[in-house]
DOZA-275991 format. One record per residue (C-alpha): residue number from 1; residue in one letter; x, y, z. Coordinates in Angstrom, 3 decimals, decimal comma, m for minus. Example, Ala and Ser with C-alpha at 12.3 -4.5 7.8 and 13.67 -1.06 7.14 Angstrom:
BEGIN
1 A 12,300 m4,500 7,800
2 S 13,670 m1,060 7,140
! end
This chain:
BEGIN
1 X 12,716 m31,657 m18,457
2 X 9,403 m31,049 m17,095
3 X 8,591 m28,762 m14,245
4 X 7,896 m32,047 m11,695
5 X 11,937 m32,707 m11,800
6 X 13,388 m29,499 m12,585
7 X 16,639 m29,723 m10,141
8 X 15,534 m27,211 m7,267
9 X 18,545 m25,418 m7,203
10 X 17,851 m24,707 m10,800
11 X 14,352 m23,370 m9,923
12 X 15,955 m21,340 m7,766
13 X 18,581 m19,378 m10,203
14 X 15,778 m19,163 m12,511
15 X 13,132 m17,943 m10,278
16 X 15,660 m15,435 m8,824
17 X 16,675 m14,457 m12,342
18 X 12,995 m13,350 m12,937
19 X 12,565 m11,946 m9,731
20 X 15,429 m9,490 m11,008
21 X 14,037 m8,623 m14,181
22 X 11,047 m7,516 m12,185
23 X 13,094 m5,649 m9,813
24 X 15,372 m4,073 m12,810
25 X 12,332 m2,943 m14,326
26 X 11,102 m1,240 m11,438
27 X 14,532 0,644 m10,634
28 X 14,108 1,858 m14,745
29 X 10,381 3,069 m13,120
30 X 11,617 4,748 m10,500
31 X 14,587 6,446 m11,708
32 X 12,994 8,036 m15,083
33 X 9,248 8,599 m13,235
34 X 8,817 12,444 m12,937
35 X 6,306 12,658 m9,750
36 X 7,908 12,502 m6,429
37 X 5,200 9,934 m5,829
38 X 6,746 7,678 m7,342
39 X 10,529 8,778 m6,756
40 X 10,146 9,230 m3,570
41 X 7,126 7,716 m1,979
42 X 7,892 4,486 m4,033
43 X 3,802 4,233 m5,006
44 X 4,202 2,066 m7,839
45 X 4,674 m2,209 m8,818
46 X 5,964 m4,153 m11,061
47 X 4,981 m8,021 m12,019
48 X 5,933 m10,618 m14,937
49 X 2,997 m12,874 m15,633
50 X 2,768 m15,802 m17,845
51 X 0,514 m16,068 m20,933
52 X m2,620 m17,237 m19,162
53 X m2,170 m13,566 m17,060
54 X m0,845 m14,949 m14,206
55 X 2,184 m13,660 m11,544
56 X 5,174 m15,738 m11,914
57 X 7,906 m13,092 m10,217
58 X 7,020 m9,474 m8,428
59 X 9,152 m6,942 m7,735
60 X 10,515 m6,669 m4,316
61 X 9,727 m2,425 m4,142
62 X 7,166 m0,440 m4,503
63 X 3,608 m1,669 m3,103
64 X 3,539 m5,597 m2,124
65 X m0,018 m5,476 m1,713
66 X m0,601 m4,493 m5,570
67 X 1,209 m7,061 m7,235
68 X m1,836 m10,242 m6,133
69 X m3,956 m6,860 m7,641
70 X m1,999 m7,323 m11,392
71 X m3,105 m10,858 m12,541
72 X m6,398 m10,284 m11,293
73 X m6,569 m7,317 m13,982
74 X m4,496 m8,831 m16,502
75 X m6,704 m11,212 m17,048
76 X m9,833 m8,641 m16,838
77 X m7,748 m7,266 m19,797
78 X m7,505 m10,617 m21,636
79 X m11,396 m11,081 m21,872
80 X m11,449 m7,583 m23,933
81 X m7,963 m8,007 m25,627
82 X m7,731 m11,958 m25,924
83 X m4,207 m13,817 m25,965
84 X m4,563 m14,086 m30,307
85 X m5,278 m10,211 m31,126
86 X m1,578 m9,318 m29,041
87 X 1,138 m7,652 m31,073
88 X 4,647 m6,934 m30,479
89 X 4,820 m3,706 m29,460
90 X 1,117 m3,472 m27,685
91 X 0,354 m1,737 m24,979
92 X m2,938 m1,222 m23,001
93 X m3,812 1,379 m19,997
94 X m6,387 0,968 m17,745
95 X m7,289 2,630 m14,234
96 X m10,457 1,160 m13,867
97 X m10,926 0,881 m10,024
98 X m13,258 m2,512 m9,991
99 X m10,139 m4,134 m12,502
100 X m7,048 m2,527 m11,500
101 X m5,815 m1,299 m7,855
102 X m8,732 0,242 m6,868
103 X m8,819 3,759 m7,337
104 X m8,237 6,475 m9,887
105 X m4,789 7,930 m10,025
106 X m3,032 4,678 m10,209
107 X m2,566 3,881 m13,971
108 X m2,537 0,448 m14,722
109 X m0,715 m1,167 m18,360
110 X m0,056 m4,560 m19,614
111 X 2,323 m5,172 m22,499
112 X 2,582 m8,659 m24,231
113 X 5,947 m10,628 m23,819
114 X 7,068 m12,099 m27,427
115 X 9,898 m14,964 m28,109
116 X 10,083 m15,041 m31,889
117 X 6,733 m15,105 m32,936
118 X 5,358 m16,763 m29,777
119 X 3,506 m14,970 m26,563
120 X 5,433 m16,105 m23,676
121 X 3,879 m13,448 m20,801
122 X 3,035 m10,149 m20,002
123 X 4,362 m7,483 m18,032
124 X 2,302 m5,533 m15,938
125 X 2,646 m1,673 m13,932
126 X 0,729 0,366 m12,037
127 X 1,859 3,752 m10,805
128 X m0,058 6,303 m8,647
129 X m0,051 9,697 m10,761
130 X m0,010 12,857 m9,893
131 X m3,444 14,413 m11,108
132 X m6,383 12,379 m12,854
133 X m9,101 15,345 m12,823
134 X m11,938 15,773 m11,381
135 X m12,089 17,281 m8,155
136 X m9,444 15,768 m5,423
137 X m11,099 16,592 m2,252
138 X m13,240 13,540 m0,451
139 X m15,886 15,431 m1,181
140 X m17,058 13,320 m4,134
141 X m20,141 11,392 m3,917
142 X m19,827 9,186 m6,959
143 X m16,571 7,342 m9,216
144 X m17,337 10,332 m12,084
145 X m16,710 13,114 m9,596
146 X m12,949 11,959 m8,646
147 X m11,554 12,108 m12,107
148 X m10,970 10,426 m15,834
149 X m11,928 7,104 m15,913
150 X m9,978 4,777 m18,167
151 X m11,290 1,426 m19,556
152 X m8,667 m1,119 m21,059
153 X m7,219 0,828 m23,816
154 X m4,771 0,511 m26,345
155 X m1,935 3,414 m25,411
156 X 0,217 1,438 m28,580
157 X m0,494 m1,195 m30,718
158 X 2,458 m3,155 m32,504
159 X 4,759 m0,188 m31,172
160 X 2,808 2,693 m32,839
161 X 2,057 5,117 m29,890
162 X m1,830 6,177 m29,671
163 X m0,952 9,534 m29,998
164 X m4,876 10,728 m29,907
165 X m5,370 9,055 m26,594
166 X m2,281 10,331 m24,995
167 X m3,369 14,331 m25,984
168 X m7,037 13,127 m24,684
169 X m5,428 11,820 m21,470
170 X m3,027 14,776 m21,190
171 X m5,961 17,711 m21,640
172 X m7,914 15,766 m18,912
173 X m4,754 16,063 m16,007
174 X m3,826 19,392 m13,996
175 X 0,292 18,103 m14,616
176 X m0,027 16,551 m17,742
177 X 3,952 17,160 m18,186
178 X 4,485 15,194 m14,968
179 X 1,554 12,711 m16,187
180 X 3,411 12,196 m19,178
181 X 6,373 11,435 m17,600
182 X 5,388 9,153 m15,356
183 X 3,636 7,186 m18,128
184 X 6,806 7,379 m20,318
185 X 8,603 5,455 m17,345
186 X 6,417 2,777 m17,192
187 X 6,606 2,044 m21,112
188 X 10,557 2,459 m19,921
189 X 9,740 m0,508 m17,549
190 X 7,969 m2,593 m19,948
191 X 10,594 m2,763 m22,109
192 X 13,414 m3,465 m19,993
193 X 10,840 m6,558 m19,094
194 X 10,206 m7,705 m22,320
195 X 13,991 m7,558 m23,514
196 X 15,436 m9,259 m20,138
197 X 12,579 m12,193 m20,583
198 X 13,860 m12,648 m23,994
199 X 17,756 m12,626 m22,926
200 X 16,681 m15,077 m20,542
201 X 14,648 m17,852 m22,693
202 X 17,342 m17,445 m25,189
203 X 19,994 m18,366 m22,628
204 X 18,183 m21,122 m20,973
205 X 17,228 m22,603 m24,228
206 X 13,492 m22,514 m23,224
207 X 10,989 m21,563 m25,865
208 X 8,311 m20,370 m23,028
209 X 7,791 m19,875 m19,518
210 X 4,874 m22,442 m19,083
211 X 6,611 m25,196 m17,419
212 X 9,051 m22,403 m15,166
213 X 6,209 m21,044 m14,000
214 X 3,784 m24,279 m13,392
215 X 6,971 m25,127 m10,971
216 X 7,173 m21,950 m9,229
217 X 3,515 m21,524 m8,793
218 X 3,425 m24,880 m7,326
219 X 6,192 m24,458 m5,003
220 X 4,999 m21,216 m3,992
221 X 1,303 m22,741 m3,438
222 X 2,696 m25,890 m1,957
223 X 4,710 m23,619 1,118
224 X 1,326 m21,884 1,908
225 X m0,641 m24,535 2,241
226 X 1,735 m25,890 4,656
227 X 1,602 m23,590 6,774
228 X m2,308 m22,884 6,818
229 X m2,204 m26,165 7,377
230 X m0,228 m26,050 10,607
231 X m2,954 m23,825 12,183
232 X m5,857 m25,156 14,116
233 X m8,804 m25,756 11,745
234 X m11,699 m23,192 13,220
235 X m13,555 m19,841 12,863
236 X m11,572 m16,694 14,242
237 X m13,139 m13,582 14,392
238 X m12,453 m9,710 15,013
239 X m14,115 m6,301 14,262
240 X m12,687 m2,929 13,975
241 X m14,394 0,691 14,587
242 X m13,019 3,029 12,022
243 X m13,856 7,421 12,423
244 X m15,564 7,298 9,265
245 X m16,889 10,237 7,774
246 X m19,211 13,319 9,048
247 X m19,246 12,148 12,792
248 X m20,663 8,682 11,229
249 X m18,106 6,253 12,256
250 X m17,776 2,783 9,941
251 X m17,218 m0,954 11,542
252 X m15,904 m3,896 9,818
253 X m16,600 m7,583 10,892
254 X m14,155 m10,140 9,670
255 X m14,321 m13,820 10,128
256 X m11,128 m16,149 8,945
257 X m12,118 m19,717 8,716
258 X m9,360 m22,473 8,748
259 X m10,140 m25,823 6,826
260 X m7,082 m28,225 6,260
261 X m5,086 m26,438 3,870
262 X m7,332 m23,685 3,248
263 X m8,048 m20,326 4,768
264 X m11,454 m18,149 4,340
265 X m11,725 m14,581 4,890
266 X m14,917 m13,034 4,962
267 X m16,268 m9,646 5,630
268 X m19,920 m10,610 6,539
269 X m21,254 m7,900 8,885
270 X m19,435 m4,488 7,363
271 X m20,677 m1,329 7,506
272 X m22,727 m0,457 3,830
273 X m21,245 1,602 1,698
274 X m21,221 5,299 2,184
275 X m21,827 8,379 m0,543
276 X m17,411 9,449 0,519
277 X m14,571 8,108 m1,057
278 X m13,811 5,625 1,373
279 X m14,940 2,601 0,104
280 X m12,864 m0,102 m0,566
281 X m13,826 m2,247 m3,956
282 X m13,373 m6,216 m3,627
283 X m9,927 m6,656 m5,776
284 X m8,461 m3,888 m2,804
285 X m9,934 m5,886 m0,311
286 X m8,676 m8,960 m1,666
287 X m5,232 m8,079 m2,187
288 X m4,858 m5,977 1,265
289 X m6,027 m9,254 3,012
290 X m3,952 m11,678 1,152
291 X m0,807 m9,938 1,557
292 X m0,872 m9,304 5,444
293 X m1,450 m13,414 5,484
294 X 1,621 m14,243 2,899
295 X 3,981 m12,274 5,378
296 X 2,210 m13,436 8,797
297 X 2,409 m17,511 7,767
298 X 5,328 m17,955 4,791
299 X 7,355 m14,371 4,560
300 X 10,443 m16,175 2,693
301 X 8,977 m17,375 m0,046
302 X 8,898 m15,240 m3,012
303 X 5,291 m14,043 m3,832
304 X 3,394 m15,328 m7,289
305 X 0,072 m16,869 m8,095
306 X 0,896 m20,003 m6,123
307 X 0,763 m17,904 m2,673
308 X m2,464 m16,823 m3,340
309 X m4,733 m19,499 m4,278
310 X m5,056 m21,102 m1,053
311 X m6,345 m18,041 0,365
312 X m10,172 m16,647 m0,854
313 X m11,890 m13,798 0,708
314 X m15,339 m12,702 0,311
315 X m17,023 m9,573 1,054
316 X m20,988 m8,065 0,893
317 X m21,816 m6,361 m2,399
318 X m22,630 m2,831 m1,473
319 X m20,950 m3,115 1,860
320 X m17,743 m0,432 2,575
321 X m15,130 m3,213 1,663
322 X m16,900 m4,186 m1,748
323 X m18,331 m1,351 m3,007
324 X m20,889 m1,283 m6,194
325 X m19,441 0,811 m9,285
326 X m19,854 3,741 m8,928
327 X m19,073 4,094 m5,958
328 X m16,433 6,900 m4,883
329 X m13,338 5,099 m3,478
330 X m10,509 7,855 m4,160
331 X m9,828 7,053 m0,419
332 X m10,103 3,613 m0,522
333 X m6,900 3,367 1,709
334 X m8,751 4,452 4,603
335 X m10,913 1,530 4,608
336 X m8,352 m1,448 3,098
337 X m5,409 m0,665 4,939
338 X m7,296 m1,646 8,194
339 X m7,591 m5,435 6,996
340 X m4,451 m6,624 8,621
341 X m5,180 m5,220 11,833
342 X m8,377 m7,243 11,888
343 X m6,126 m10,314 10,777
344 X m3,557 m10,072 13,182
345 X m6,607 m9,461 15,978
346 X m8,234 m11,905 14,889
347 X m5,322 m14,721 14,689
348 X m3,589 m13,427 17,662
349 X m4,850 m16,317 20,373
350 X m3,337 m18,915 17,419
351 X m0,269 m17,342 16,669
352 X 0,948 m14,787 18,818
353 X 4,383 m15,043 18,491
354 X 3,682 m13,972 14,640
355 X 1,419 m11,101 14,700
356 X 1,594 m7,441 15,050
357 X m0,607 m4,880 17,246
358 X m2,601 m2,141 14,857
359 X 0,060 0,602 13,208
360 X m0,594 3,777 13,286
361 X m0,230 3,871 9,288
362 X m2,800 1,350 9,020
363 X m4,574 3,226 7,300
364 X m1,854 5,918 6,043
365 X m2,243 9,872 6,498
366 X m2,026 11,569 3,453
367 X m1,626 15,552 3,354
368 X m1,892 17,144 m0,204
369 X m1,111 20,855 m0,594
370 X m1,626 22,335 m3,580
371 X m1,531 25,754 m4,551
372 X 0,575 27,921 m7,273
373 X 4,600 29,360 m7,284
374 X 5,732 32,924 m7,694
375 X 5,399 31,980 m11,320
376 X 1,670 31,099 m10,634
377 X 2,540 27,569 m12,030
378 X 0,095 24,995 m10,307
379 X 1,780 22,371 m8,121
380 X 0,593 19,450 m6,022
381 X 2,435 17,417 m3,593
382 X 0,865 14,746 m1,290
383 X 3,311 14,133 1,680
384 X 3,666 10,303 2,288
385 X 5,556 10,723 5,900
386 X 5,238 7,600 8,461
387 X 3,726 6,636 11,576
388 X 4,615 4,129 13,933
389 X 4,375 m0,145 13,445
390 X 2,784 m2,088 15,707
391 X 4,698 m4,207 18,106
392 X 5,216 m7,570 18,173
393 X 6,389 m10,616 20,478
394 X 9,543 m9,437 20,184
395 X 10,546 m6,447 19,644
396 X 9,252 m3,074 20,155
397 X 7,320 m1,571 17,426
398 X 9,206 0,132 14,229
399 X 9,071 4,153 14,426
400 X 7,981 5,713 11,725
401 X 7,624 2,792 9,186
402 X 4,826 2,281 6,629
403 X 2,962 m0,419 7,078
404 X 0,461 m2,291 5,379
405 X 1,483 m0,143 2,435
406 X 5,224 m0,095 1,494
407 X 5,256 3,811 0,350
408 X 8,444 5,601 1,322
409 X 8,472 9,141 2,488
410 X 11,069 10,963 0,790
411 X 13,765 13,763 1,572
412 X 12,684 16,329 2,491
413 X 15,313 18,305 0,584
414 X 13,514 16,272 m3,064
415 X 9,879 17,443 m1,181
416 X 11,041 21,704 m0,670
417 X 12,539 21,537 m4,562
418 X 9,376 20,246 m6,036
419 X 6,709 22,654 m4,183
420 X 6,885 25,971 m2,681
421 X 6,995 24,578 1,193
422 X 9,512 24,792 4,307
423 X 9,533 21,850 6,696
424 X 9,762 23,326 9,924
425 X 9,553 19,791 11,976
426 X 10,155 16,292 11,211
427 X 10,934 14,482 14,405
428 X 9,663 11,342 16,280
429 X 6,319 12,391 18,194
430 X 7,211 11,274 22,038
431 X 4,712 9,069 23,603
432 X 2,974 8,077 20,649
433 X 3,576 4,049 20,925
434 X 1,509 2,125 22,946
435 X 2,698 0,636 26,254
436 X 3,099 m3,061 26,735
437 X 5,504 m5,804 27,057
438 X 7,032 m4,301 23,688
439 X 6,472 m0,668 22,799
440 X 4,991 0,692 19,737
441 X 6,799 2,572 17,376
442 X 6,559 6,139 17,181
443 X 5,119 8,422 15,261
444 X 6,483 11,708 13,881
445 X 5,127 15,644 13,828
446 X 5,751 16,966 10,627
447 X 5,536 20,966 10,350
448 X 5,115 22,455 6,917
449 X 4,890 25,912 6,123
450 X 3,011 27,737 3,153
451 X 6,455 29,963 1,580
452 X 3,844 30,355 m1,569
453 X 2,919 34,128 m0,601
454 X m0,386 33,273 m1,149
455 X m3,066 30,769 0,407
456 X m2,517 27,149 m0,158
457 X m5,400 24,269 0,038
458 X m3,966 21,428 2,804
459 X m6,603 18,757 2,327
460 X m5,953 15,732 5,029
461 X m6,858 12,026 4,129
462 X m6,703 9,784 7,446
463 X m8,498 8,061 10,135
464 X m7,337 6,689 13,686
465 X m8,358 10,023 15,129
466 X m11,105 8,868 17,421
467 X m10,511 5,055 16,979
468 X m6,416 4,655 17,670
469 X m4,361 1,962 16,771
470 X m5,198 m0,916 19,275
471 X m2,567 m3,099 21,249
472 X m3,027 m6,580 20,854
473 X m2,475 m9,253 23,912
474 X m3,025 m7,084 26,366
475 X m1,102 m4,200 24,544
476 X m2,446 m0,418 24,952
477 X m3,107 1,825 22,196
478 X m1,087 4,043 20,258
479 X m1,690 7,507 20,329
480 X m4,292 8,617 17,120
481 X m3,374 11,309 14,822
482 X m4,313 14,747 14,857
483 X m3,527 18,144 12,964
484 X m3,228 21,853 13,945
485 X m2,634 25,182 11,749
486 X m0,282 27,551 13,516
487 X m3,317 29,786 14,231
488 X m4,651 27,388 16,850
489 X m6,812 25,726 14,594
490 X m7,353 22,089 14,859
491 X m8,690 19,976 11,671
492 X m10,441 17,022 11,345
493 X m8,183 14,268 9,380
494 X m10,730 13,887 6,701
495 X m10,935 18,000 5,693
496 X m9,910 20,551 3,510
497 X m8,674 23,858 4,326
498 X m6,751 26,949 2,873
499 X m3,799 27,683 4,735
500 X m2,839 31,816 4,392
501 X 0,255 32,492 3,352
502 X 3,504 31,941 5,785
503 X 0,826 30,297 7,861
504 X 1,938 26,337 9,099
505 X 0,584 23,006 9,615
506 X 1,272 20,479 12,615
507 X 0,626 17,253 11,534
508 X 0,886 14,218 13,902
509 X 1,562 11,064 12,773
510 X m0,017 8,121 14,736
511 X 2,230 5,768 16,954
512 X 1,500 2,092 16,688
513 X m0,178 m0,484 19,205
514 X 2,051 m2,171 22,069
515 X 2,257 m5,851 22,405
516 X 1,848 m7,980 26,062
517 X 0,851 m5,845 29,400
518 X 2,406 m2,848 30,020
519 X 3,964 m4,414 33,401
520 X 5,894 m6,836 31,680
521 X 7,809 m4,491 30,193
522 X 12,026 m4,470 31,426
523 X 12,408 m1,605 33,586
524 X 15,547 m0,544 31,680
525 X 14,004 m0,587 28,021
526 X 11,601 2,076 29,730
527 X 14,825 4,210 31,723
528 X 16,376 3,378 28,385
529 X 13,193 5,187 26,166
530 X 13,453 7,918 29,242
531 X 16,848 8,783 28,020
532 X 16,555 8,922 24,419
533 X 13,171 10,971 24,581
534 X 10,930 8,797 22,937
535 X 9,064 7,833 26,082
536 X 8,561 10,908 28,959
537 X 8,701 10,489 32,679
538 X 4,974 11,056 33,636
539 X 3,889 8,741 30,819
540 X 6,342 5,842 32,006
541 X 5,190 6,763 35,351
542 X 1,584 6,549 34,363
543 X 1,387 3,366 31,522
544 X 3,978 1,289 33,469
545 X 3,881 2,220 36,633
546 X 7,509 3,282 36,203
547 X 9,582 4,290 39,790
548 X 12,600 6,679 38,755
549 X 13,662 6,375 42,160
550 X 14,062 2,387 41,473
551 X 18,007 1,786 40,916
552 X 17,518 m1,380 39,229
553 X 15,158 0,228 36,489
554 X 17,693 2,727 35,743
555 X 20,526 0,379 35,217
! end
C-alpha cells in the first residue's frame, strides 16, 4: 500500500484515530494543568507531527490558531536538536517568541515519538502559564523586560528530568507551584501521545507514519486549493485603525492576492513597530492569518500541514505585525487578533455569504488582578470573559463568544475559589451588537470586586475602545469596550491601576459588528430582541428606525 491508493475510508479511520490521540492528550492537559488558564480559559494546543516536524493531526480544543504555530517551531527545534541526536524519553522547552507562539508565558515542548528503535514523529504543546517574570504590565519597552526567556532546551533527555533547569525555571516564576504544575501536565500530554501513536502503528501493522501522513497532507492541501481556486484570481485589499498605545493609534494595510490555486497575504503598509508590547512577530501573524482563511474557504476538513501550504503571508521587518527581536510583544494579541477582520473586510465583495463583520474579541480583553490573600500568599488571575461575534449572512452575531482565539471563560464559581474576588455582574451588555440585516452578538459587563482587604493591581489589556468593531456590507458597528472603578473612575483599556480594598471594577465587553443595512432587518427579530432585553426601545428606534406602534413588527 502506498499513500496514492490507500482506500479513503481507511484514511479516514486512521486520520480520525490520530485526530483522537491529539484530542486525548489534550483532555490529560487540561484535566491535570494547575492554572485556571488553562482549566478554564482552555489557553493551550496540542499537535502530532511527523519526523520531518510537520502537523499530521491537531487537537480540536484549546487555541486553533497555534497549532499552524507548532511545526513551524518544531522544526526551528530540529536545526538545534537534529532528527539523529533524539532519545526516547527527550524532551525540549522553548518559549522563544520569534520560534514558538509568540510571546512569553506560553511554554512551548517537543518530545520525540519512538516505534522500536525508529523516530516516527513528535508531539508538540504549548500552554500559556501563569507567571514568567519580569514585570507584567505593558509597560515594557524591550523582550528582556517581560520575563525569562527560554531557548530550545532540554527539560529531559532519554527520560532523565533536567532537574537543574526546572529549579532555574521555578526561582525565575512568581507561582512556581502552579508553573510546575502546569509543566507536569504537558509532560502528562506527551506521553499519552507517544504511547497512543505506538498502540496505533502496532495495530495497523505500519512501521511509520510517512506514507499516513504524505496522504493526509495531500488531501488536506488538495481541498484548499480547491477552493482558493474557486475565487476570482485578483488583489483585495482592506486596512484597519487600531487605539494603539499613548493616544498614538496603529493602522494595518493588508493586501490578499488570488493566483489559481494560490492565495497571498501581505501586510505591506503597517504601522512600524512601537517601544509597547503590542507587536505582533511574523510566526503570530502567520498563523492568525492562516487560520481565519482555513475556516472562511474549507472549515470541514481537518487542519494539518496540507491546509497551510497553499496559503503564504508576508509582512515588513520592523513593522507592528513582524516585529525585530527584541521587540516587546507580551501583548501581541492586541495586534494579531485583528487579522481576520481585515480578511473578512477585505474578501467580503467575493464571498459574502462566508464572512463575518469585526468581533468585539478581535482582539480579546484581558483583565489581570493580582494582589495577596488574608494569608498574604500572592495570587494572579487574568479573567478571559467574552465579547460579542460578528454577524454574518445569516444569522445574527454569537453573544459572548471568543473569537479569533478559542479561549473559554470559565465559572465563575472555579474564578472566586482561586483568587480573593466577588463577581458582582456577569450579564449580556444591551445594545452592544451592531445593527444590520443580522445583529451582532453581545457583549457582557463583568463586575468584580477586590474582597482582598487590601489594594489590588487591575491591569487591562485591550483595544476597540476608540476604533469599534466594524460592520461589514453595510453593517454598523458594535459598541467598543470600556472600564469603570466603582469610584467613578474610568480607565483606559491599555492601564494599570490599584483598586482599594472592597472597591469594584465595571468592565464592558465589546459587542460585535452587524451584517447587511440596518433596514433590512425583520421587524420581529428587533420586537423579538425588545422583549428579551438585548436590544432597548430608543436604540431600535434609533439604528432601525423601529415603530413600536407598528402591529406587524410586534408580531
Amino acid at each position: 500500500m502506498t499513500e496514492e491508493n490507500i482506500n479513503p475510508i481507511t484514511l479516514e479511520v486512521w486520520w480520525s484515530r490520530l485526530a483522537a490521540i491529539a484530542d486525548e492528550a489534550a483532555t490529560t492537559l487540561l484535566r491535570t494543568a494547575f492554572s485556571t488558564i488553562i482549566r478554564e480559559a482552555n489557553d493551550y494546543s496540542v499537535v502530532l507531527l511527523n519526523a520531518d516536524g510537520e502537523t499530521i493531526a491537531e487537537c480540536r480544543a484549546g487555541i486553533p490558531a497555534f497549532h499552524a504555530i507548532m511545526g513551524v517551531m518544531t522544526r526551528h527545534i530540529l536545526e538545534k536538536f537534529p532528527v539523529d541526536t533524539w532519545r526516547p524519553g527527550d524532551c525540549v522547552i522553548t518559549n522563544h517568541p520569534w520560534m514558538a507562539t509568540g510571546h512569553l508565558p506560553d511554554i512551548a515542548m517537543v518530545a520525540p515519538i519512538f516505534h522500536g528503535d525508529r523516530l516516527v514523529g513528535f508531539s508538540a504543546t504549548a500552554a500559556h502559564v501563569p507567571d514568567i517574570g519580569g514585570t507584567p504590565t505593558m509597560g515594557a519597552t524591550e523582550l528582556i523586560s517581560e520575563g525569562l526567556l527560554i531557548p530550545p532546551v532540554r527539560i529531559a533527555r532519554a527520560g532523565e528530568r533536567n532537574q537543574d533547569f526546572v529549579d532555574f525555571l521555578l526561582d525565575n516564576v512568581r507561582y512556581s507551584d502552579q508553573v510546575l504544575g502546569d509543566l507536569e501536565a504537558q509532560m502528562a500530554a506527551h506521553d499519552v501521545c507517544r504511547r497512543r501513536v505506538v498502540e496505533f502503528l502496532l495495530e495497523t501493522g505500519q512501521q511509520d507514519l510517512v506514507m499516513l501522513s504524505t496522504a493526509m497532507h495531500d488531501a488536506a492541501e488538495r481541498v484548499m486549493r480547491k477552493e482558493i481556486e474557486a475565487l476570482p484570481d485578483g488583489v483585495y485589499r482592506s486596512s484597519l485603525d487600531a487605539d494603539g498605545v499613548e493616544g498614538q493609534p496603529t493602522r494595518i494595510e493588508c493586501s490578499i492576492t488570488v493566483a489559481g490555486d494560490r492565495m497571498h497575504i501581505d501586510y505591506e503598509g503597517s504601522s512600524p513597530q512601537v517601544n509597547h508590547s503590542i507587536n505582533c512577530t511574523i510566526n503570530y501573524t502567520t498563523a492568525y492569518s492562516i487560520y481565519p482563511v482555513k475556516i472562511l474557504l474549507d472549515p470541514h476538513t481537518r487542519r494539518n500541514e496540507g491546509s497551510y501550504r497553499p496559503i503564504t503571508v508576508s509582512a515588513p521587518e520592523g513593522s507592528i505585525v513582524n516585529a525585530r527581536f527584541p521587540a516587546p510583544v507580551m501583548a501581541r494579541h492586541l495586534t494579531g487578533h485583528m487579522l481576520s477582520c481585515l480578511i473578512y473586510q477585505a474578501l467580503a465583495e467575493t464571498v459574502p455569504e462566508s464572512v463575518i463583520a469585526d468581533s468585539g474579541g478581535a482582539p480579546a480583553l484581558r483583565v489581570q488582578l493580582v494582589g495577596r490573600d488574608a494569608q498574604q500568599k500572592p495570587f494572579s488571575m487574568i479573567l478571559f470573559a467574552c465579547a460579542g461575534m460578528g454577524a454574518s449572512s445569516r444569522h445574527d452575531g454569537l453573544s459572548t463568544t471568543a473569537f479569533p482565539s478559542n479561549s473559554g471563560s470559565g465559572s465563575i464559581e472555579a474564578l472566586e475559589v482561586e483568587a480573593p474576588i466577588l463577581f458582582l455582574k456577569k450579564e449580556y451588555r444591551p445594545d452592544s451588537g451592531g445593527a444590520g440585516r443580522y445583529r451582532g452578538g453581545l457583549g457582557q459587563d463583568v463586575r468584580v470586586e477586590n474582597i482582598t482587604g487590601a489594594p489590588m493591581r487591575v491591569a487591562l489589556v485591550g483595544d476597540r475602545e476608540k476604533n469599534p468593531p466594524v460592520g461589514i456590507l453595510g453593517g454598523a458597528p458594535g459598541a467598543g469596550g470600556r472600564a469603570t472603578f466603582s469610584h467613578g473612575e474610568s480607565a483606559s483599556l491599555k492601564s494599570m491601576t490599584m483598586m482599594p480594598a472592597d472597591a469594584s471594577v465595571t468592565v464592558s465587553f465589546a459587542g460585535g459588528g452587524g451584517y447587511g443595512p440596518p433596514a433590512a432587518r425583520d421587524r420581529a427579530a428587533i420586537a423579538a430582541d425588545i422583549d428579551a432585553g438585548l436590544v432597548s426601545k430608543e436604540a431600535a428606534i434609533r439604528d432601525y428606525g423601529y415603530d413600536p406602534t407598528d402591529t406587524v413588527a410586534g408580531q
